[in-house]
FIMARRO-572230 format. One record per residue (C-alpha): residue in three letters; x, y, z; residue number from 1. Coordinates in steps of 0.05 Angstrom, whole numbers, padded with zeros to 5 digits, m for minus. Layout:
REM FIMARRO-572230
<'ALA' <X Y Z> NUM>
...
REM end
This chain:
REM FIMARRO-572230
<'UNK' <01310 01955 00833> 1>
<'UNK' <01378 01984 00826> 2>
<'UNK' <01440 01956 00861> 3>
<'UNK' <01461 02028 00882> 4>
<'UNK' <01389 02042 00906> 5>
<'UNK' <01401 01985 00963> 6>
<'UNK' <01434 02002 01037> 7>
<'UNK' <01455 01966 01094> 8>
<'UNK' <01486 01908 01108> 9>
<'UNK' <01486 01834 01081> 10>
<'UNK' <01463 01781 01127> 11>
<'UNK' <01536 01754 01113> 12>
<'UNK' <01572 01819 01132> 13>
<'UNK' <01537 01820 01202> 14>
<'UNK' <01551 01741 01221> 15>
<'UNK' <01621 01752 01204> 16>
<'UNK' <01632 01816 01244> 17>
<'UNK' <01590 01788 01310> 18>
<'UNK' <01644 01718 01311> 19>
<'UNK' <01709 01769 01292> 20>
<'UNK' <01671 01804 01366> 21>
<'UNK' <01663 01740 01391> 22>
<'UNK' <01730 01718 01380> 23>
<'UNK' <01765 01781 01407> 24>
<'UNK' <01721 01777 01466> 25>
<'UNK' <01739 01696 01480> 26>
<'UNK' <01819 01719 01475> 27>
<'UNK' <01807 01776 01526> 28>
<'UNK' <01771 01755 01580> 29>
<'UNK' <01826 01703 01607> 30>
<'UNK' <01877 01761 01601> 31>
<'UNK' <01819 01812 01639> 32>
<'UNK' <01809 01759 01690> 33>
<'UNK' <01885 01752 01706> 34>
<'UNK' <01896 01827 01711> 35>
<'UNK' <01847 01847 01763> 36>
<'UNK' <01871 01816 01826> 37>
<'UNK' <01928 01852 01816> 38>
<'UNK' <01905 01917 01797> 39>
<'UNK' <01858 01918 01865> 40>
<'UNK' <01918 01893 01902> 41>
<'UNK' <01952 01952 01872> 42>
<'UNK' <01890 01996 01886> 43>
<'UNK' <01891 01971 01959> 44>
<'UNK' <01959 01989 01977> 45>
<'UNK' <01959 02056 01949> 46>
<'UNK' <01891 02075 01981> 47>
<'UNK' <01921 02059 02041> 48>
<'UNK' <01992 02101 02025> 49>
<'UNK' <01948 02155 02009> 50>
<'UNK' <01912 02158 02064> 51>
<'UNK' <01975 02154 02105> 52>
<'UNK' <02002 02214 02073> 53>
<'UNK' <01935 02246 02084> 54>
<'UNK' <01939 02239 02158> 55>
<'UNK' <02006 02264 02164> 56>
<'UNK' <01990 02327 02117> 57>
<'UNK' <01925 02334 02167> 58>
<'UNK' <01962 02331 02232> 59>
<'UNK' <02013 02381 02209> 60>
<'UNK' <01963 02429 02179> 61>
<'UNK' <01917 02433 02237> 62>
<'UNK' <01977 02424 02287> 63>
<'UNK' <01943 02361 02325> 64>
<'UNK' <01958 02284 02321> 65>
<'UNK' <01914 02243 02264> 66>
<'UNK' <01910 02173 02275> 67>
<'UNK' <01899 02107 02238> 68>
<'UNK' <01880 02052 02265> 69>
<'UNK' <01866 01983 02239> 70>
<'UNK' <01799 01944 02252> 71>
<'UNK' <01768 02008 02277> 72>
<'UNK' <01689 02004 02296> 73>
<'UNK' <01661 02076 02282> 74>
<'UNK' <01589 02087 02284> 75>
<'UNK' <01573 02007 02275> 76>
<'UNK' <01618 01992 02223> 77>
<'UNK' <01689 01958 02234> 78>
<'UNK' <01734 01987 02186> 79>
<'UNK' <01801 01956 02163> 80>
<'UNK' <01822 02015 02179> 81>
<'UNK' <01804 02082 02199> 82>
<'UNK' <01841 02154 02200> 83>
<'UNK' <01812 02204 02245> 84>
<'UNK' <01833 02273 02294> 85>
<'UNK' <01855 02234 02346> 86>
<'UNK' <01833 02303 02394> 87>
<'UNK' <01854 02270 02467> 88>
<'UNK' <01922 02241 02439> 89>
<'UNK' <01911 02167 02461> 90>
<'UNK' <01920 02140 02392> 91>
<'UNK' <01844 02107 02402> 92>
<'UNK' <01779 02127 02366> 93>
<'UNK' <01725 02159 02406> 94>
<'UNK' <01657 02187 02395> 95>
<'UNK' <01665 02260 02378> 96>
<'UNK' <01729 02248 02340> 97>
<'UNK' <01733 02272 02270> 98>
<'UNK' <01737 02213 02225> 99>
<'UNK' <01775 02236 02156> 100>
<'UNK' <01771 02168 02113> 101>
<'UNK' <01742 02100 02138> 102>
<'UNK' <01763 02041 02093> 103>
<'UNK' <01745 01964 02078> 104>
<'UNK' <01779 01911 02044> 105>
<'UNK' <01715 01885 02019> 106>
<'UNK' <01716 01946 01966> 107>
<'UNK' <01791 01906 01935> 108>
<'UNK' <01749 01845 01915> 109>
<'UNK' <01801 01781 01932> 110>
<'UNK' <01849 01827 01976> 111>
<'UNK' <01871 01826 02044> 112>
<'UNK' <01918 01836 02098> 113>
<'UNK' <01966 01780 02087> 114>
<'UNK' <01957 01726 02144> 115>
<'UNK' <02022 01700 02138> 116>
<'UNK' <02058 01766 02156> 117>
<'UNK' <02048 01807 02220> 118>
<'UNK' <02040 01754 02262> 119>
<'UNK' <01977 01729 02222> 120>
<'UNK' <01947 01793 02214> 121>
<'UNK' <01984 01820 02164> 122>
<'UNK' <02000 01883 02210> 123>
<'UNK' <02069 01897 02247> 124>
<'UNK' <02043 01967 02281> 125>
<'UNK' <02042 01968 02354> 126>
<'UNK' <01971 01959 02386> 127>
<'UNK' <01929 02016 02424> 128>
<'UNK' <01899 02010 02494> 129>
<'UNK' <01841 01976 02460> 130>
<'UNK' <01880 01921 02423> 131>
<'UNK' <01883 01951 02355> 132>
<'UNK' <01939 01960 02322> 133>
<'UNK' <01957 02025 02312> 134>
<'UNK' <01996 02101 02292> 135>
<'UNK' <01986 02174 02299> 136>
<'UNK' <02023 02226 02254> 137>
<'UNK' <02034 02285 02300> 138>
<'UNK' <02033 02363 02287> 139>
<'UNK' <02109 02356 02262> 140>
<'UNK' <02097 02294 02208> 141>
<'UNK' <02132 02251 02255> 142>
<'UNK' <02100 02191 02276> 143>
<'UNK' <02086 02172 02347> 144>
<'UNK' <02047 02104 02376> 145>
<'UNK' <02007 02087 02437> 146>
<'UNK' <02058 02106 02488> 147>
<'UNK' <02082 02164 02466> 148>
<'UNK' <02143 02130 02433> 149>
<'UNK' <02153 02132 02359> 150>
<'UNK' <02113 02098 02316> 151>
<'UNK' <02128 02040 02266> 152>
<'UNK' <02104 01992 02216> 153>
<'UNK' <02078 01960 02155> 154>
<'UNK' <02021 01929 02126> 155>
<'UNK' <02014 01866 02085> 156>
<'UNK' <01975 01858 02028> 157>
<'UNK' <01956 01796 01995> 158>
<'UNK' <01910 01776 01933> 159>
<'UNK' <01873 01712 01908> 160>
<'UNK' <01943 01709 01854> 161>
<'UNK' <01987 01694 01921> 162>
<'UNK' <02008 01766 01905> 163>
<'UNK' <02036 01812 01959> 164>
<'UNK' <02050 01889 01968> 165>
<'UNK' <02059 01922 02025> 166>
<'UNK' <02061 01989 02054> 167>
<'UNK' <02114 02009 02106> 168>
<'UNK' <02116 02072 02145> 169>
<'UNK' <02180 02089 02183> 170>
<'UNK' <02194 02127 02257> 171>
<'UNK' <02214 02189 02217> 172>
<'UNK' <02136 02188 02171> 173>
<'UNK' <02165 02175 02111> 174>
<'UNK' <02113 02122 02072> 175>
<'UNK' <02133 02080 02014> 176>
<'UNK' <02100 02018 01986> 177>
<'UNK' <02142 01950 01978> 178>
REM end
C-alpha cells in the first residue's frame, strides 16, 4: 500500500484537536457565564424602553391613551407588566381592552425589579385605583397617571451580578435608560 493512497486522519491528529476544543471550551465558559446576567439585564431594560416607546407611538397614532401597568393580571396571567388601549381612560386594565405586549421577568433569567429601589418594588410610578403602579401615554405623547395629572417614573432593574439599570420616563414622555 502506498502512503499517498491513504486518507484521513491519524488517531494522533484527532486526540490533539478534541483537547485544543477542550481547552478553548474550559477558558470560555467562565467568561460566557459572567456575561449573561448582564446581557439579560440589558435585554430587560430595553424590552421594557421599547415597549414604552411603543405605547406612546400607539396612543398618538390611534389618538387614545395606551397604558402600562406593572403586575397586571390579563386573562390569568400576572404580568410584570402589561401595555394595553386603555379605551375608558382610567389608567386600569379591563376585559375588552386591547392588550399590545404583555411581559415577564421570568423570560430575563436572574433579573428583576430591584427591591431595594421604589420603595421595595423597584417601581417609583404612581399606583392605579387597583393598587398597581402605573402610566398612560395619551393621544399627544405626553404622559398622564391615575388622576389625570402627569405621569412619572422609573423602573429598577437588578441582576444575580448586583447589577442595576433602570429605565426612567419623564412628565413630558421622553424615555431613556440609566
Amino acid at each position: 500500500m502506498h502512503e499517498a493512497d491513504q486518507k484521513g486522519f491519524t488517531l494522533v491528529e484527532v486526540v490533539v484537536t478534541i483537547a485544543i476544543i477542550a481547552i478553548l471550551a474550559a477558558v470560555a465558559t467562565p467568561v460566557i457565564l459572567r456575561w449573561l446576567p448582564d446581557y439579560r439585564l440589558r435585554m430587560a431594560a430595553r424590552d421594557l424602553f421599547s415597549n414604552m416607546q411603543l405605547a406612546k407611538m400607539t396612543a398618538v397614532k390611534s389618538n387614545t391613551n395606551v397604558a402600562v401597568v406593572f403586575n397586571q393580571a390579563v386573562g390569568g396571567t400576572v404580568f410584570d407588566y402589561a401595555v394595553f388601549v386603555d379605551s375608558n381612560n382610567n389608567v386600569e386594565y379591563d376585559a375588552g381592552e386591547l392588550l399590545v405586549a404583555g411581559v415577564r421577568l421570568s423570560n430575563y433569567q436572574g433579573v428583576q425589579f430591584d427591591p431595594a429601589q421604589g420603595g421595595g418594588n423597584g417601581l417609583t410610578f404612581t399606583n392605579n385605583d387597583d393598587g398597581l403602579p402605573a402610566i398612560a401615554f395619551r393621544g399627544n405623547g405626553l404622559t398622564r397617571n391615575n388622576a389625570g395629572g402627569f405621569g412619572a417614573g422609573t423602573a429598577f432593574f437588578s441582576n444575580t451580578n448586583a447589577r442595576t439599570l433602570s429605565v426612567v420616563v419623564t412628565a413630558a414622555g421622553n424615555i431613556r435608560i440609566n
